[in-house]
N, C-alpha and C positions, 0 to 999 in steps of 0.2 A: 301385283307385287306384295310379299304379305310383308309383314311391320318389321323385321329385322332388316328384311333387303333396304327400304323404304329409310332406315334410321342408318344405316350405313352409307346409302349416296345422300341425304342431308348433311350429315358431318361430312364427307367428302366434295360435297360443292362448297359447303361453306368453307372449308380448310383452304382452297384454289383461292374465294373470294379474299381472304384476309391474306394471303401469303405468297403471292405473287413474286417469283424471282426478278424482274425491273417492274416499281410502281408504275404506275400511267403509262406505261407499252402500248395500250391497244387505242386511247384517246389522246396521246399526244400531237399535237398540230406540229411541231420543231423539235429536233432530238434535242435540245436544250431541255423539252419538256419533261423527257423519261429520266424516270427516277425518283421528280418532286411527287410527294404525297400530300394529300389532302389534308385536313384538316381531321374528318373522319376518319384518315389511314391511321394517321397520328396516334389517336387514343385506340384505336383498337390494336395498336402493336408496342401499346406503352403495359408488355408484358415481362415478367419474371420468371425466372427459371423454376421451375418444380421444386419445391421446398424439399429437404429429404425430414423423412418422419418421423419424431424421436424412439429412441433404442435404449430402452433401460439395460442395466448391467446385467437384472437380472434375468431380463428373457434371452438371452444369448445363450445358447447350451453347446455353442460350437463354432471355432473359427481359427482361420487359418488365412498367414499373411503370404501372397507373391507375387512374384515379380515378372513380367514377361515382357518381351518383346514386339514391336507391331513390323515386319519390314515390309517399307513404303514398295518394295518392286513387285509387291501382290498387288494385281488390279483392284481386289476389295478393297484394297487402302488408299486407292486413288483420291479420292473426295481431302486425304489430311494432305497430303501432296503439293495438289495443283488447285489456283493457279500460280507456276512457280514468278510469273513477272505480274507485275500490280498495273491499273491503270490499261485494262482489257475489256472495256466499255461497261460493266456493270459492279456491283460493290463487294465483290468476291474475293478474298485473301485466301490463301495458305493458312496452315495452321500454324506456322513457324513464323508467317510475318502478325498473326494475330497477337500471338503469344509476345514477341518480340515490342509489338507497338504499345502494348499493355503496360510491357513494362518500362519504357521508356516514357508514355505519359503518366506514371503514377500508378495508374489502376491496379498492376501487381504488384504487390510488394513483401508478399510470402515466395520469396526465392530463393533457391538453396543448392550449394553443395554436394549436398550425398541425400539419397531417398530414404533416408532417416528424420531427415528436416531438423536436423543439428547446428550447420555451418551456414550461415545467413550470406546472400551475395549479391555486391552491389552493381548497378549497371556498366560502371566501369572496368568490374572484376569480368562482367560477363565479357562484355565488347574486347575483351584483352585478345581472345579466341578468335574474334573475327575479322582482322583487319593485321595484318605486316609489311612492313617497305623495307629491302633489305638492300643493298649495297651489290650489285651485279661486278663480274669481273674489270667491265668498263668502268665501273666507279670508282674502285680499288684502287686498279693502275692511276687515275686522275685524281685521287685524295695521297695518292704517295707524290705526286709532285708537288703539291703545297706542304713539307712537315710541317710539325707543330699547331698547324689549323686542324681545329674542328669540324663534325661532320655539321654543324647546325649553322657554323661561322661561314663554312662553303654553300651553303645553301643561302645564306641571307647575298652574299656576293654576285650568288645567280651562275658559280662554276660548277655546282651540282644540281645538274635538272631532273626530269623523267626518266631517260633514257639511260641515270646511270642507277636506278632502282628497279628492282622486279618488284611487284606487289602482289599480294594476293590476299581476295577478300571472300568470306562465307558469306553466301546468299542461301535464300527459300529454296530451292533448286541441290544446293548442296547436302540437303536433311536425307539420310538413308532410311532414318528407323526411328522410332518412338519407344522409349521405355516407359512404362506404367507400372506402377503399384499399389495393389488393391489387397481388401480383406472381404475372402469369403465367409457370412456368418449364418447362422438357423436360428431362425427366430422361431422361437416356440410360441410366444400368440398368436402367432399368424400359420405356424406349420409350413415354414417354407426356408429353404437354402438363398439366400440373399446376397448381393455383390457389391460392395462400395468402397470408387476407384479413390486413393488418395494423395496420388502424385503423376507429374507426367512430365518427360524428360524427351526432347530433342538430343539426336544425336547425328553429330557428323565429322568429318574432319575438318582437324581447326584449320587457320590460317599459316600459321608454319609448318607443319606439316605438308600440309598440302602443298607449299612452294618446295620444298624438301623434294618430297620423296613420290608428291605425283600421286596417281590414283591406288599406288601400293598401299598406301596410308590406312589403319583402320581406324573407321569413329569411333570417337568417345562423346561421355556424355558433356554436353554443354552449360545445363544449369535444370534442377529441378523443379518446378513450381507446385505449390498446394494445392491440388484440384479445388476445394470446399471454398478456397480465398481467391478462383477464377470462374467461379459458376457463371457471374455476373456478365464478365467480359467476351466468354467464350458463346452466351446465350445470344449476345448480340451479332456476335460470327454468322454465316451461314455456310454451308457446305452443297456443294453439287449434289442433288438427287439425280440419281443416273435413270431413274423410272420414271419419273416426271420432275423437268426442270421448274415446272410453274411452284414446285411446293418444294422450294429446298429446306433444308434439316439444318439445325443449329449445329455447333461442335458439341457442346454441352450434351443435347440429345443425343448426338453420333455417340460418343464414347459415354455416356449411364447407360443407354440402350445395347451395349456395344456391338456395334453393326460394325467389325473391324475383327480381323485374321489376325491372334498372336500366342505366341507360343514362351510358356514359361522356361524361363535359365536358371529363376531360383525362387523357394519357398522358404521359410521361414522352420530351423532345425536347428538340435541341439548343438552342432559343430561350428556355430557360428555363420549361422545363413550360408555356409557356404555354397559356391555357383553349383551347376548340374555339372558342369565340364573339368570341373575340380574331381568329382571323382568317376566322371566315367569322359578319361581324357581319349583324346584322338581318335574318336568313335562318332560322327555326327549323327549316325543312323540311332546308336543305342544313347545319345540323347534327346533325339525324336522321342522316343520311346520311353523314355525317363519322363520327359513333360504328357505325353499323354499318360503317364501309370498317377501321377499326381492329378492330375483332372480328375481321374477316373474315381480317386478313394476321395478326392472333395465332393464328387459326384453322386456317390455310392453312400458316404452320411446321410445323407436325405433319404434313397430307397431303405436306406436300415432302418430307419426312424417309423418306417410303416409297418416293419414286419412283427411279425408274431411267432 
């Protein structure tokens, strides 16, 4: 084995040793046991996310802001997907319930609006999306024979139950597609085209809609968060490695690495960022084609940069 081979399965046993998809799996005596970590687990995974490295102003000689889409019904997007229900014997989330739990305990709190990061939004603006109880035909008829009562007054009475509400609520399951937005730059110290993402957007349809008008519905976006003010949260995530489960991959890695299928809707242009579908409308083929002609010339900066 000469020395490369040899420095390639050291870093890959050790990688197995420290990152084991359930801790103590193989020496647990009671399934009670899998899961707890050592003492020595402990500190060796009292790790941080890869710092990003600063970027003066003036070594940028090139960049360009877009926006793409990830849709979740591509099998390479499976890992931000599933698992869509919680509590499936090991400590696996979604990236929609990651995202979600973040921000309800605190931990995010660069949340927003539009992928400008303009409109700040609070957990309760979000949660507005996700949850409606509306008044079914049976209800109706049964609140027209008490007038003058209230729908909250019939309900403390106990004459308005379950059965006279439809509800409907957004779960992890519900997410079609990811929006992201990132800036491709060229660093010139380094001589290299460079990617860094800065926002990332669940999308699904909301909760009235959905009670509405069913799976005709199209998503929209939910709430934006700051990628840079989620490194943290998303590092402690892990995600399915579909090549080996023993070593799953953080969210954080998944998407700076971007090991994820998406296809841009919009760049950053004189018209007012406008979408690809704004001007090459009712065409889906020639905006296939539109997002690859933009890859290609952010692509193509770089080859030019060599030539003579």
């Amino acid at each position: 084995m000469n020395s490369k081979n040899f420095l390639l399965a050291a870093l890959f046993f050790t990688g197995i040793g420290s990152s084991v998809a359930q801790s103590n799996l193989l020496n647990a005596k009671t399934p009670d046991e899998i899961g707890q970590k050592t003492a020595e687990q402990e500190l060796l995974d009292n790790d941080n996310p890869l710092p990003y490295g600063y970027v003066g102003d003036r070594d940028i000689l090139f960049t360009r802001k877009v926006w793409e889409v990830i849709d979740l019904n591509q099998r390479v997007n499976f890992p931000m997907l599933f698992p869509v229900e919680e509590n499936i014997g090991d400590d696996r989330k979604s990236l929609f319930t990651v995202l979600i739990n973040g921000i309800k305990d605190a931990q995010l709190t660069e949340v927003y609006g539009d992928s400008y990061f303009t409109e700040k939004k609070t957990l309760e603006e979000i949660q507005e999306n996700f949850y409606v109880s509306m008044l079914n035909s049976y209800g109706v008829t049964t609140m027209n024979q008490y007038p003058g009562e209230t729908e909250d007054a019939l309900k403390e009475k106990g004459v308005l139950t379950a059965e006279h509400f439809d509800t409907q609520e957004v779960t992890a399951n519900d997410v079609a597609a990811y929006r992201i937005v990132g800036t491709w730059y060229f660093d010139k110290r380094q001589g290299e085209l460079k990617y860094r993402i800065l926002g990332i957007c669940p999308m699904a349809v909301d909760a009235l809609s959905k009670l509405r008008m069913g799976e005709s519905a199209e998503p929209i976006e939910l709430f934006w968060v700051f990628y840079p003010g989620a490194r943290d949260v998303l590092h402690q995530a892990k995600a399915f490695n579909e090549k080996n489960s023993a070593m799953p991959i953080t969210f954080d890695h998944l998407l700076n690495s971007r090991r994820f299928s998406a296809v841009i809707y919009k760049e950053e242009n004189v018209y007012g960022d406008r979408l690809i579908k704004e001007y090459l409308k009712d065409n889906a083929q020639l905006q296939l084609l539109e997002s690859e002609r933009i890859k290609d010339k952010i692509r193509n900066f770089e080859q030019d940069m060599w030539n003579y």
